[in-house]
N, C-alpha and C positions, 0 to 999 in steps of 0.2 A: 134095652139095657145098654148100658155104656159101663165098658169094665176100664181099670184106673186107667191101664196101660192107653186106652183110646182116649181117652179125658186129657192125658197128660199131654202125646202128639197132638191133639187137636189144639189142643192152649197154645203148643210150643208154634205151629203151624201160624197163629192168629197175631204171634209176638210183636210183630212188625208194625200190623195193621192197630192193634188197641193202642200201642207206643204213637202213632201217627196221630189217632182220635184226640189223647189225650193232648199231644199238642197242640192240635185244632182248637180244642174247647179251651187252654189255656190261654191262647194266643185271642180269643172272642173277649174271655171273659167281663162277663155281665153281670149285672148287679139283682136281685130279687127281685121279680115281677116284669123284667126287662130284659129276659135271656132271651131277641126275637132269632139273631143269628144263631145261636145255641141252639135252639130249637128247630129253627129252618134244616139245619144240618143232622140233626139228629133222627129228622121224621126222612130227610131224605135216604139216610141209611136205615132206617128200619123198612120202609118202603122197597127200596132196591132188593131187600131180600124176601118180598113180599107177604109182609106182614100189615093185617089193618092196624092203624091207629086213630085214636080217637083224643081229637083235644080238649085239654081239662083249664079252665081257666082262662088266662091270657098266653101264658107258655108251655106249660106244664102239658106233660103229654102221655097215652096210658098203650103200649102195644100190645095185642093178642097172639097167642102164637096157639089156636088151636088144630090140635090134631085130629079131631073128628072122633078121638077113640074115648073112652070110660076112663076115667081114670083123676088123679088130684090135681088142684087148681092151686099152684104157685104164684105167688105174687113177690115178684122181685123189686127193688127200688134202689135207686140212681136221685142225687140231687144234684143240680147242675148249676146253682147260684154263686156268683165272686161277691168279694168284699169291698166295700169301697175306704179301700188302703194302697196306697202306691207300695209298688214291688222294688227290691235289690236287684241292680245287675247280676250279682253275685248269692250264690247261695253260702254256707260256712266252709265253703273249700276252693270255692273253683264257679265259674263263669256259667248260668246257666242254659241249659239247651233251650229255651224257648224263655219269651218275655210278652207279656200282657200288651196288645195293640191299643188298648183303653186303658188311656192315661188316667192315672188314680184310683184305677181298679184292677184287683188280680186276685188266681185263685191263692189265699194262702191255706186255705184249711185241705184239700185235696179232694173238691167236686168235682173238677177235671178228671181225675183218676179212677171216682165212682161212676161215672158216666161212660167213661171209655172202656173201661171191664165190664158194664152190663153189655155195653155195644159189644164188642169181641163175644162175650157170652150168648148172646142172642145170635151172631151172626152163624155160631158153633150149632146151636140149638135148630134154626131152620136148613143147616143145611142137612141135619141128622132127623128132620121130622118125623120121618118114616118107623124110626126106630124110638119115637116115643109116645107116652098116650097123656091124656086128662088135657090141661090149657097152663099155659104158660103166658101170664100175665108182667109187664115193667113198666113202670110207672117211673115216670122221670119228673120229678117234681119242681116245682118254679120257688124261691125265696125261702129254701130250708134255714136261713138265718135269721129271719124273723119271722118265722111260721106265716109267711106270706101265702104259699101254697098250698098248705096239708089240708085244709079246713075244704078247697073246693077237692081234693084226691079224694079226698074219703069220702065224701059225698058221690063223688062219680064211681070209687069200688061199688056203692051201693048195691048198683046194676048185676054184679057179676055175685056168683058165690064163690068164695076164696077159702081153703083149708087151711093153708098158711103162709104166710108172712118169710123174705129172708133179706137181711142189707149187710153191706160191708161200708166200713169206714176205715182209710188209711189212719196211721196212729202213728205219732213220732216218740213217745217215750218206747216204743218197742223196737228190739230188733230189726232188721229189714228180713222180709221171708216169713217171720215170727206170728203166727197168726191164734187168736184169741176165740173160742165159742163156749165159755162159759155158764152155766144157768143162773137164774137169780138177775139183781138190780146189775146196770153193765154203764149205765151213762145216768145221774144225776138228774131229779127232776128240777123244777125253777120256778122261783114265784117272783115275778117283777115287784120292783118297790117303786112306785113315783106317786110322790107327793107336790101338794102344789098349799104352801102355811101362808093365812091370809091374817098379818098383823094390823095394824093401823100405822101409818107412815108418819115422819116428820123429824124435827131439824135434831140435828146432831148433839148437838146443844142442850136438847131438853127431852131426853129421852124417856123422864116419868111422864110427858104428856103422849107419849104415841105408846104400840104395845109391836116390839120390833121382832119380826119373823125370824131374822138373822139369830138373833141369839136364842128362840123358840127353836130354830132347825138343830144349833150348837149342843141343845140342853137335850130333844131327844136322841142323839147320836151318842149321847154320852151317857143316858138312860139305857138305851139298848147296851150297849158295851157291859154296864152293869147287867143285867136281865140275863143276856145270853149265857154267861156261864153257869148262874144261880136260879134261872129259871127249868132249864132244859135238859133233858136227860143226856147225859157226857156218854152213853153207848150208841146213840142215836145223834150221825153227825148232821148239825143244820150251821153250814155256814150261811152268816151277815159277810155281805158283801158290799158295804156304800162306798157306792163313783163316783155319786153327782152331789154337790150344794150348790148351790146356786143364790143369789139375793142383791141387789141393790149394785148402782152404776158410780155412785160417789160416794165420796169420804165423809161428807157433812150431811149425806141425807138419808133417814132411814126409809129405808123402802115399803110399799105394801106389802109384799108378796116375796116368799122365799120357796126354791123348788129343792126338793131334794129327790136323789133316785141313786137304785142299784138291785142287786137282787138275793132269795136265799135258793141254795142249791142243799138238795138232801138224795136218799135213797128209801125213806121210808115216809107215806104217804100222814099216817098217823103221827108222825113227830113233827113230819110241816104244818100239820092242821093246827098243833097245840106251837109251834113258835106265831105261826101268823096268828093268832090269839092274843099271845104275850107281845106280840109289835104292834097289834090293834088299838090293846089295851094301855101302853107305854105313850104311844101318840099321841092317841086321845085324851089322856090324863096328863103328858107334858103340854098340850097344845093348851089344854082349858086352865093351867099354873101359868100360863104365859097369856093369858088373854089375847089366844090366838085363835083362829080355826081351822081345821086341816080338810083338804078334800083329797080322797083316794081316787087322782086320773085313772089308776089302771086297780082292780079290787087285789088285795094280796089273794086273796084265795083263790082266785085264777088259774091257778099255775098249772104247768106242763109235770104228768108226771114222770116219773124215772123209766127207762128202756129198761124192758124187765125177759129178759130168754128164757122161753119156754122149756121147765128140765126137760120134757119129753123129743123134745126137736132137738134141743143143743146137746144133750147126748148121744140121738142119732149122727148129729152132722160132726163132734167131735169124732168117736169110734169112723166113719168112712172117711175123715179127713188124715186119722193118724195114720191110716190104710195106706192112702194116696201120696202125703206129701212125704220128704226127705226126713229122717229120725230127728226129733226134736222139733219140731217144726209147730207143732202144735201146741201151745205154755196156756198157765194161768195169767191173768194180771188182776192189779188191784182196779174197782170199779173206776173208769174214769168221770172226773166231777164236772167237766163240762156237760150240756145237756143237747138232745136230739129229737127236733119232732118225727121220728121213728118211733117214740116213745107213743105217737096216737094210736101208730098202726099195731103194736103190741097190745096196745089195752082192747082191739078190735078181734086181731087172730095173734093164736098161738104163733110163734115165730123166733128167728135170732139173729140177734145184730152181733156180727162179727168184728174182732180187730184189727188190722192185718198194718203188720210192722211196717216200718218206711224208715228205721234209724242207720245210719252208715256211714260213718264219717270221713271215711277216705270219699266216695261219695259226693260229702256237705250235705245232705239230708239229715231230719234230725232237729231243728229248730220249730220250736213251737207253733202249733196253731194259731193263726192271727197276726202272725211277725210279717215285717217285711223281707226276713230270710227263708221262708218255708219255702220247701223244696220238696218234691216225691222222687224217692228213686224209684225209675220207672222197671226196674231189672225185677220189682217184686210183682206189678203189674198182670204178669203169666200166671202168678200164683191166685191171684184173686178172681180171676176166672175159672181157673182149676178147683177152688172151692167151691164156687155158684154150681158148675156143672155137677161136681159132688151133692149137694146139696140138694139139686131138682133130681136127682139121680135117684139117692138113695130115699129119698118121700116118697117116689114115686114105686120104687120097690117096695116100700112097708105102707102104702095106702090100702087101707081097709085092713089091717091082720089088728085091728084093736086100739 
């Protein structure tokens, strides 16, 4: 057992070291499927504290941390993929402490900062072996931003029996310190839209003789707009999100072919089912008014569902986190709508994805995921260890009582 007061020294002890990781893995940052140095470095420090690993994929990689003793099988997770988006010198305040060595990619969403709290958390974890029991599983995943990775992860848990499930994501509408283990839907699920509408092409001129994609792609966007609010139940939020139109290279010539894409993001599986329905059905009946034909590149019903925390674990890990951290420390928030293939490993094991604040403005932390301004205040860092530890702590004291 590890009571808070130990949890807390140990974190603070490790401050130095997760603060360094993270700038290492900032300073690499790789794109999905491509993290070789991120991973080189990662296995070397899980290794150094002697832990097997085992690799999953092309990067992606899964540490054991068994203790030999009876006891629950945690499975932590870390993603470690950058964006390919060029970074600011500057974050919203001030000059930041580290800059992306890969030009046109960098971490903005904060995998750096997930990856280097599981490392500091594992390095806490082996050095305390002794005093713990069951198997401690982390799983560093390769291309969590386009589900590049999860598909070979979950396949490789396979092998292993896992009780449950636990991830932390920095969050910038939150407080810095602020951390989130709510139950119920917590990140948004997603259904891609890409369409690819195959009109008949020809001159500008005479556009009764061809049957033009361009205005087929115009007429369903404006279909749906109508659909969405008369179609769908208004308690049940399903945003339409269209990015992309795409069609034809000149002015005078109609094109074949028009693409269009984006995506919907919900929280309830049954209201996705019945909008991708009503966009099935909106497509196909504006495409065949337009003497067009639509092929679905990617099927709407595909989609990823929503990260859903297990009451029984996120009230566990709530109740020992308000134990552990500073009063206040631990809030509600509203579900965030962006989405997470953490979302696989929920619908696999019981688990919680956690939020942990990163906003600070004196700081400059605080700018949206995806910006060229994101920034992690590293000072929260300590705290997202101190929860994981809480977390493998307190499972591992209520395993088996029911």
């Amino acid at each position: 057992m590890m009571n808070n007061e130990e949890i807390i020294r140990l974190s603070e002890e490790k401050r130095d070291y997760v603060i360094e990781c993270r700038r290492t893995v900032h300073r690499y940052a790789e794109p999905g499927g491509k993290e070789r140095k991120t991973s080189r470095f990662i296995r070397q420090e899980l290794e150094g504290k002697g832990l097997r690993v085992h690799s999953v994929g092309d990067t992606g990689l899964i540490a054991a941390l068994d203790t030999g003793k009876e006891g629950a099988r945690i499975f932590l997770r870390a993603d470690m993929d950058a964006l390919p988006i060029p970074e600011a010198g500057e974050n919203l305040a001030q000059k930041r402490t580290c800059i992306s060595e890969n030009k046109g990619t960098c971490h903005a969403c904060g995998h750096d900062a997930h990856t280097a709290m599981l490392l500091g958390t594992l390095r806490i974890l082996a050095d305390n072996r002794e005093k713990l029991t069951g198997v401690v599983y982390a799983c560093f995943e390769s291309g969590e931003e386009t589900g590049y990775g999860v598909g070979d992860m979950i396949e490789a848990l396979k092998q292993f029996r896992i009780d449950t499930c636990f991830a932390l994501h920095v969050y910038s509408e939150l407080e810095s310190g602020r951390i989130c283990v709510e139950p119920g839907a917590r990140m948004a699920g997603t259904s891609v839209i890409d369409l690819l509408i195959k009109g008949r092409g020809g001159h500008g001129s005479r556009p009764d003789l061809a049957a033009n994609p361009v205005f087929c792609a115009a007429a369903m966007l404006n279909n749906l707009a109508a659909a969405w609010p008369n179609r769908l139940d208004p308690y049940e939020m399903v945003t339409l999100g269209i990015t992309r139109i795409q069609g034809g290279e000149s002015c005078n010539i109609i094109p074949e072919t028009a693409r269009v894409g984006g995506t919907l993001r919900f929280f309830n599986e049954e209201a996705a089912e019945k909008a991708v329905a009503v966009l099935r059905k909106v497509i196909d009946h504006t495409a065949e008014m337009n003497d067009c034909m639509v092929e679905y590149l990617k099927a709407p019903e595909d989609f990823l569902s929503p990260v859903v925390n297990d009451r029984t674990y996120a009230e566990m890990a709530k109740k020992r986190m308000e134990s552990l951290l500073p009063a206040d420390s631990v809030v509600s928030c509203r579900p965030w709508c962006a989405s997470e293939t953490f979302a696989r490993y929920t619908r696999e094991y019981p688990g919680v994805f956690a939020c942990l604040g990163i906003r600070n403005e004196a700081y400059g932390s605080g700018a949206p995921h995806h910006s060229i301004q994101f920034d992690v205040d590293e000072e929260v860092l300590v705290t997202g260890v101190m929860a994981m530890l809480a977390y493998v702590d307190e499972v591992r004291q209520n395993f088996g009582q029911g």
